[in-house]
Each structure stands twice: as structure tokens, then as C-alpha cells.
FITORRO-596545 format. One record per residue (C-alpha): residue number from 1; x, y, z. Coordinates in Angstrom, 3 decimals, padded with zeros to 6 digits, always signed. Example, Ala and Ser with C-alpha at 12.3 -4.5 7.8 and 13.67 -1.06 7.14 Angstrom:
% residues 2
<r 1 <+012.300 -004.500 +007.800>>
<r 2 <+013.670 -001.060 +007.140>>
//
This chain:
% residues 257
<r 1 <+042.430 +062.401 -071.988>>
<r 2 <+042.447 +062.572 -068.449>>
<r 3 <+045.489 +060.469 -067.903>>
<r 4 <+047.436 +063.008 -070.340>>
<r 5 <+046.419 +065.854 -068.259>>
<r 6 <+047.342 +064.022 -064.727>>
<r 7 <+050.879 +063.144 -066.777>>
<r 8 <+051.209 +067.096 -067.148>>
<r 9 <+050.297 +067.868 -063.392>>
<r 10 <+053.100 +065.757 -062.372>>
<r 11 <+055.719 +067.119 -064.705>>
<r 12 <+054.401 +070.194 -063.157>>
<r 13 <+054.986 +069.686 -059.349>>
<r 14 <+058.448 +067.613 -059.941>>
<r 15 <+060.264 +070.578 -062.125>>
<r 16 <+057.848 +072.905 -059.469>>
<r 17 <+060.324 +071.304 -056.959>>
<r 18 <+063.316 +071.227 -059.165>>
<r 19 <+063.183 +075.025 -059.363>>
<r 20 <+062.980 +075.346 -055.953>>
<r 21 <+066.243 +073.563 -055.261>>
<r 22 <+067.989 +075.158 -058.015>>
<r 23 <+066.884 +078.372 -056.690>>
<r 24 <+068.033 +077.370 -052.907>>
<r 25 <+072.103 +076.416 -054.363>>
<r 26 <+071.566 +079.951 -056.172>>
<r 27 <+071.099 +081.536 -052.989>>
<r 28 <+073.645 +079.682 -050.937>>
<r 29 <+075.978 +080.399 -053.537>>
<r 30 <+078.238 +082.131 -050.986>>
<r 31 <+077.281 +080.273 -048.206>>
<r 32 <+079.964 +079.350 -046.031>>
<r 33 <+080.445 +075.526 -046.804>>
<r 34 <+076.913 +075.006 -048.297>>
<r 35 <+076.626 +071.768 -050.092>>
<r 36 <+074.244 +071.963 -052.765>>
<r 37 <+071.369 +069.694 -053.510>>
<r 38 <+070.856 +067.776 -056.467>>
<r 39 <+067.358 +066.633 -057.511>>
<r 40 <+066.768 +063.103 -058.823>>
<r 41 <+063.642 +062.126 -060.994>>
<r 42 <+061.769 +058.827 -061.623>>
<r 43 <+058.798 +057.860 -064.108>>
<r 44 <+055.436 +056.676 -062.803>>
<r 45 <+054.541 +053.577 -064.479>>
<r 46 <+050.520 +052.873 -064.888>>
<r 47 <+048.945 +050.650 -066.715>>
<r 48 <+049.698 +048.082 -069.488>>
<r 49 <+048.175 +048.685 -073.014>>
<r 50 <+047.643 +044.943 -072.942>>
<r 51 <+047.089 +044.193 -070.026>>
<r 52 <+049.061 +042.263 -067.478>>
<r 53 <+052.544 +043.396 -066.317>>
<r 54 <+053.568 +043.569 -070.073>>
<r 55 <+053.998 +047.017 -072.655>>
<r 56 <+053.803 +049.248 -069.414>>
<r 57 <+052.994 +052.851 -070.171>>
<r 58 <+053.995 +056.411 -068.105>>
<r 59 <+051.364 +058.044 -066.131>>
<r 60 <+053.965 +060.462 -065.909>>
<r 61 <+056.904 +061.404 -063.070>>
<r 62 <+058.252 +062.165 -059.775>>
<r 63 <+061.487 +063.279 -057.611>>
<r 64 <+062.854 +060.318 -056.943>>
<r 65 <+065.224 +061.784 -054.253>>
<r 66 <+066.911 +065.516 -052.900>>
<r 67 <+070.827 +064.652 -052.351>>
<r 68 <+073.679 +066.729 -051.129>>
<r 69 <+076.487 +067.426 -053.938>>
<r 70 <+079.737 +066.592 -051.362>>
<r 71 <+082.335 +067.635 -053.834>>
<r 72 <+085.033 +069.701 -052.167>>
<r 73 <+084.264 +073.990 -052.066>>
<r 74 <+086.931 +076.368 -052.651>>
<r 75 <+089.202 +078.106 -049.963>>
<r 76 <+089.394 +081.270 -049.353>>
<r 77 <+091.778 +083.093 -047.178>>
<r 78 <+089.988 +085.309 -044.399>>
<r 79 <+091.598 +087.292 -041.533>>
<r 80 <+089.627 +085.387 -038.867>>
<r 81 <+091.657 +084.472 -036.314>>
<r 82 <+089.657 +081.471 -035.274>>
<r 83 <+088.112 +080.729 -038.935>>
<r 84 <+089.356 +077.251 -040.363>>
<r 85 <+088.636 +075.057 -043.226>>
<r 86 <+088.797 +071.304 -044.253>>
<r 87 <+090.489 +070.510 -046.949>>
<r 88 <+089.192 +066.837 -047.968>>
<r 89 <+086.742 +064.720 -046.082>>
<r 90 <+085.318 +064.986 -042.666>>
<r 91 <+083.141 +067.835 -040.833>>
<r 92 <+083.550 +069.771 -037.177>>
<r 93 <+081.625 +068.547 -034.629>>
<r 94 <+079.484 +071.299 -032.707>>
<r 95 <+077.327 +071.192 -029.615>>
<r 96 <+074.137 +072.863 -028.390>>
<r 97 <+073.862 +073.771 -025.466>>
<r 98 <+070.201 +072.150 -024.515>>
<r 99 <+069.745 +070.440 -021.214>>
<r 100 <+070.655 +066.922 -023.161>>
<r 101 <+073.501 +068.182 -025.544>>
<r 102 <+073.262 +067.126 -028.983>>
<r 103 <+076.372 +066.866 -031.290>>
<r 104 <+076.209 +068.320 -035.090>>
<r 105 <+078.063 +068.363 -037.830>>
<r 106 <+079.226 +071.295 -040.022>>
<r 107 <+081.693 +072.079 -043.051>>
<r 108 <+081.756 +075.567 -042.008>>
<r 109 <+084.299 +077.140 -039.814>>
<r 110 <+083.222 +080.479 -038.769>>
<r 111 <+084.007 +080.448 -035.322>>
<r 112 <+084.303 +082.897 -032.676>>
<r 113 <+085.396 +083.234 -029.042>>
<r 114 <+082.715 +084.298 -026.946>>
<r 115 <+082.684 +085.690 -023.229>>
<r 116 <+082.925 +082.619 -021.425>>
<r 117 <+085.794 +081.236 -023.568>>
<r 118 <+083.898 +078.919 -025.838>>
<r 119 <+084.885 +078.501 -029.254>>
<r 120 <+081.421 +079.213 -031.204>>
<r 121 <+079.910 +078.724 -034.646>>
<r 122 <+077.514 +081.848 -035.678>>
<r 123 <+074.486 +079.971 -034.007>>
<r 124 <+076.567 +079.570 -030.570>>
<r 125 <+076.770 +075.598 -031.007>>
<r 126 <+080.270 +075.056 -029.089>>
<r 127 <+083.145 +073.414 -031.258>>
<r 128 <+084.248 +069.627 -030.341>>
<r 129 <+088.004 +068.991 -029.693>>
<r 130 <+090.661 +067.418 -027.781>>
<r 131 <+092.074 +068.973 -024.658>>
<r 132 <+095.561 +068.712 -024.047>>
<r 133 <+096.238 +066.614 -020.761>>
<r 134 <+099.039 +068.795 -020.495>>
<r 135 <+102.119 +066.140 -020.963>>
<r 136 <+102.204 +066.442 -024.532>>
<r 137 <+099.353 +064.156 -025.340>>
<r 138 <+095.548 +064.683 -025.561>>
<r 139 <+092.320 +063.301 -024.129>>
<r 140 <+090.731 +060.168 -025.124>>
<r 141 <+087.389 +061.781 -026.203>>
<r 142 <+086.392 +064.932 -027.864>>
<r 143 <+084.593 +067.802 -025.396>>
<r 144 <+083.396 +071.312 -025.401>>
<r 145 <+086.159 +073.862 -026.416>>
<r 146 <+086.419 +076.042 -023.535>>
<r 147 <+089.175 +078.032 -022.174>>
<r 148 <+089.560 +079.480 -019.204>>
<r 149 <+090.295 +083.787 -020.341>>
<r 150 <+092.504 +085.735 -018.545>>
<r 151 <+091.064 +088.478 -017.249>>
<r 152 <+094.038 +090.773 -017.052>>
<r 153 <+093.428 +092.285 -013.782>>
<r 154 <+095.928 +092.198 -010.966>>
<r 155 <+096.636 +089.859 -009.801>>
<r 156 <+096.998 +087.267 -012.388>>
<r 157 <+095.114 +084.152 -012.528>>
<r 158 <+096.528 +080.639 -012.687>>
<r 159 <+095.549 +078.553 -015.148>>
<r 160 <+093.906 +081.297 -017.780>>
<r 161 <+094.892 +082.266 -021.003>>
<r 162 <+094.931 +085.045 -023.002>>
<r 163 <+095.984 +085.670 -027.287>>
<r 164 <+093.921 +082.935 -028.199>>
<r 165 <+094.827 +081.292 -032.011>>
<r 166 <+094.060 +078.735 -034.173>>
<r 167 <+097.216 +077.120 -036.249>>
<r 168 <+096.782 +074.492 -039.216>>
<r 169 <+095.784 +071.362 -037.880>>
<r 170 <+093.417 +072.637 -035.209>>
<r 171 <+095.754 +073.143 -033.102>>
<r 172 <+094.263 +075.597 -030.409>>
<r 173 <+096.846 +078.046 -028.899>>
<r 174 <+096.936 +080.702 -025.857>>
<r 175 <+099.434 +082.436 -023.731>>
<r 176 <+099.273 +081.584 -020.062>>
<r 177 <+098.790 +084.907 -017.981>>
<r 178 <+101.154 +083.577 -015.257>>
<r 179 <+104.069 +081.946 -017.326>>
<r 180 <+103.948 +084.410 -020.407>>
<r 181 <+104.388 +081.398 -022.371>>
<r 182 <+102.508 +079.918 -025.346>>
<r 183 <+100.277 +076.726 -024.241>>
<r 184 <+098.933 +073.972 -026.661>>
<r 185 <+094.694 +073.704 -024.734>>
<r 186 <+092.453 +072.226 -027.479>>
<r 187 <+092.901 +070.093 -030.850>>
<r 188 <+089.568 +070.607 -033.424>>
<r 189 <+087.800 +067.108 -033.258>>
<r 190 <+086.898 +065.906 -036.810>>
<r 191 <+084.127 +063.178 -037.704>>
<r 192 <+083.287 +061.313 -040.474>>
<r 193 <+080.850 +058.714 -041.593>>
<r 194 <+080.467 +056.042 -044.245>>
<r 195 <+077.422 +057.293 -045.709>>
<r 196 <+077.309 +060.430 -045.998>>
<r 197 <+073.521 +060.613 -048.263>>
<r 198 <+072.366 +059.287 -044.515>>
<r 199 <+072.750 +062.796 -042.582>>
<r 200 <+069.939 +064.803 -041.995>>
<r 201 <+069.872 +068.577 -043.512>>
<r 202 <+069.328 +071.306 -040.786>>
<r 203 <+069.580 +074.605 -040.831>>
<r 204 <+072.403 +077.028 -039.891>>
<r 205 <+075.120 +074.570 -042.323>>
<r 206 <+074.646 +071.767 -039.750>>
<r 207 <+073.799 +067.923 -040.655>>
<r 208 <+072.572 +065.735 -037.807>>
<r 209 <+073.611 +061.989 -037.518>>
<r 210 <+070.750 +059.129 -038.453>>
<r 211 <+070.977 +055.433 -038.735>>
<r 212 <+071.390 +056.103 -042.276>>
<r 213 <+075.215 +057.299 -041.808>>
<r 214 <+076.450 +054.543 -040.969>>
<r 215 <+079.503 +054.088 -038.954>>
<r 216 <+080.536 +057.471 -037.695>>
<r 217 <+084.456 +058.002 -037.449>>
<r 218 <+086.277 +060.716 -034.911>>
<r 219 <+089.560 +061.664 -035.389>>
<r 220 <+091.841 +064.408 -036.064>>
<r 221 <+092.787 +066.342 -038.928>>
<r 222 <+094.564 +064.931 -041.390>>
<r 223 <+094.356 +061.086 -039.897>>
<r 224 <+092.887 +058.092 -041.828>>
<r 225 <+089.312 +059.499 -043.620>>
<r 226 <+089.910 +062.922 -042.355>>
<r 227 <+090.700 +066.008 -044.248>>
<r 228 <+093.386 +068.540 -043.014>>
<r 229 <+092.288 +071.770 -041.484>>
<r 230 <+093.856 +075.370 -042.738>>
<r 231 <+093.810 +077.595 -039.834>>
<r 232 <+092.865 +081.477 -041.791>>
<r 233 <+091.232 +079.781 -044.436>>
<r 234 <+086.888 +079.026 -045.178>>
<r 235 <+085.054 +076.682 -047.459>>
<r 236 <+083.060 +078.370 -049.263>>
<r 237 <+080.112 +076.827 -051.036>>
<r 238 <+080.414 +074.088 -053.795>>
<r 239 <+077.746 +075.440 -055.843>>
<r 240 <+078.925 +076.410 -059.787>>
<r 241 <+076.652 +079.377 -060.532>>
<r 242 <+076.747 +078.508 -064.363>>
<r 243 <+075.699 +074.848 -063.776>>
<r 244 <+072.512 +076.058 -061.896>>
<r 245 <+071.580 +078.607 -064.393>>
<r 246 <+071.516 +076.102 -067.019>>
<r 247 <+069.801 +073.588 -065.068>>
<r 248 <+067.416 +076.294 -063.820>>
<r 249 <+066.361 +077.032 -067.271>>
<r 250 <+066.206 +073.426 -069.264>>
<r 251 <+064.013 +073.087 -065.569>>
<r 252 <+061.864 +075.967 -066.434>>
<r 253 <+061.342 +075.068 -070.443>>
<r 254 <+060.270 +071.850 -068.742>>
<r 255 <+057.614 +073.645 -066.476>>
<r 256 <+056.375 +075.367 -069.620>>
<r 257 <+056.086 +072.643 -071.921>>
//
């Protein structure tokens, strides 16, 4: 008897759980490049009716594992001039801006310019990309994405920009104050990784990098493993509202029983 009733407890906490990620994709539904979660279960085996490793009964179950959904969100066209989207694999790269920077990894492209001339996601983690070394080509290693603003006030600074855009590909964009003429300054970084199951959840749509991963790739749009970006364009989140309702309620007739 009490083995039936310790059976029912788990059932209890593991479609407890269940709910709660189901109710988490419903609320990131329009999430800017959300991934939803997918919940995995397992049975608990206890002891044998015989004895011995043979004729093994339940003693009931458990979540076997919480793992992201990766398939590909829809795009939506925005007027942001600085908002871009991957289409295929591959994530930005974004920085904080503690005393040892840490690099993190988003689907989301909501970025802004702010007043020192960093390109910004909403949480002010500065976007990753290639500066142009000015010859045509571009550096060897991603960096901060930060342009110098022109502050139009007489007389004109050298070497600031001003009519900042983002075109497909990444490809960052301003008009030099002194020339009047349109200068190529950043390309978006992208990065990829061979695991993608082994990247840590955080808030704000970021993922941080663990051993799990595996190799991590950096490249550009477009380029071996990595997705193209659409310059005007988000991913929005992958979640299918009908899917979760229907898995939220076989989940709660589950609870009930």
C-alpha cells in the first residue's frame, strides 16, 4: 500500500514539473527567439517480485531531462533599424560588460545603439563582430561593436560616423562625418557549437557555453554551420501554442489521475 501511494507522489511532482514548463513556452510564446523546453520522463524501477535482478516492478517515475526545442522560429519583419534575425543555425555572440567580460549567446536580435556607440541587446550585453581593417578585409577575431558617433557639431570629427544601419549579412554601415560617404565598420560575429543540449539556459534569451557544447565554431553569416542573417527581420519564438495546450492538458489529466 505504501509503495502505491509513493508511485502516486512521484507522478505527482514529475507532471507538477511538466506543467510548469508547459506553462513557461506558453508565456514565452512571443518571446523574441525563445526556444522552448521539452520535458523528458523516465520510470523508477524498485524491486523484483522474485527477487534478484529478474520481473522488476515500477516504484513509479521521474523527469528524466529539461531540453531546448532548437527548431527554427518564424520571421517577422520589424522596422528596427538595427533588429536582425538568423535564418538557420548559429547564435550572436554578446558581451557583458563585468570587469572579466564574459561572452553569451543569443537567437534574439533586438539591438539598439546606445550613447557611446555600442550596438546593445535589451540587457546592454554589447554585440560581437568583425571590424573592418579598412582595406576591404576584416579582423582576425570578433570584438565589441563600437562606433565612434559623430557628434555633428562644428567642426567635424575625423574618424566618426553618423546614419548608422544594419544590411543582410551583418553588415554594419555608417556615413563618415568628414567624407559624406558610406563606410563598411563592423560584420555581426556568429557562433556555433556541436552540441547544442550542452549550453546553459540564462535569462534575458542568452545561453552560456559549458564543456558540454562541445567544439564552439565562429564565423560569419551564412559560412559553413552558420545561418544567414536578415537585416529588418526577428525570430520570434518556436513555441506552437496548440501543441502546448494539448500537452498542457493530457499533463494535467495526468496530475489528476
Amino acid at each position: 500500500m505504501l509503495g502505491s501511494f509513493i508511485c502516486g507522489i512521484s507522478g505527482l511532482k514529475a507532471n507538477a514539473r511538466a506543467m510548469t514548463v508547459i506553462g513557461d513556452n506558453i508565456a514565452n510564446a512571443s518571446t523574441v527567439g525563445f526556444k522552448g523546453n521539452k520535458v523528458g520522463f523516465q520510470n523508477v524501477l524498485g524491486q523484483s517480485l522474485l527477487g534478484g535482478t529478474a520481473n522488476l516492478y515500477g516504484s513509479g517515475v521521474t523527469i528524466s531531462g529539461v531540453n531546448a526545442q532548437w527548431e527554427q522560429g518564424s520571421l517577422e519583419y520589424t522596422s528596427g533599424t538595427f533588429d536582425m534575425a538568423i535564418n538557420g543555425g548559429g547564435f550572436f555572440g554578446v558581451s557583458n560588460t563585468a570587469a572579466t567580460p564574459e561572452i553569451f549567446y543569443t537567437r534574439a536580435g533586438d539591438f539598439n545603439l546606445d550613447e557611446n556607440g555600442n550596438l546593445v541587446n535589451p540587457e546592454g550585453y554589447i554585440l560581437q563582430g568583425y571590424a573592418s581593417d579598412g582595406a576591404g578585409g576584416w579582423a582576425a577575431a570578433p570584438a565589441n561593436v563600437t562606433i565612434p558617433l559623430a557628434n555633428y557639431g562644428p567642426p567635424p570629427v575625423a574618424g566618426t560616423y553618423r546614419d548608422i544601419k544594419v544590411s543582410d549579412g551583418g553588415i554594419i554601415t555608417g556615413v563618415d562625418i568628414t567624407t559624406g560617404q558610406p563606410v563598411q565598420l563592423f560584420k555581426a560575429a556568429m557562433y556555433n557549437f556541436t552540441n547544442l543540449d550542452g549550453l546553459e539556459r540564462q535569462g534575458g534569451n542568452l545561453f552560456r557555453y559549458t564543456a558540454e557544447a562541445g567544439v564552439r565554431s565562429v564565423g560569419e553569416s551564412g559560412v559553413n554551420d552558420m545561418g544567414k542573417i536578415v537585416s529588418g527581420s526577428l525570430e520570434m519564438s518556436n513555441v506552437d501554442l496548440a501543441t502546448e495546450f494539448v500537452n498542457l492538458i493530457v499533463t494535467q489529466r495526468a496530475y489528476q489521475a
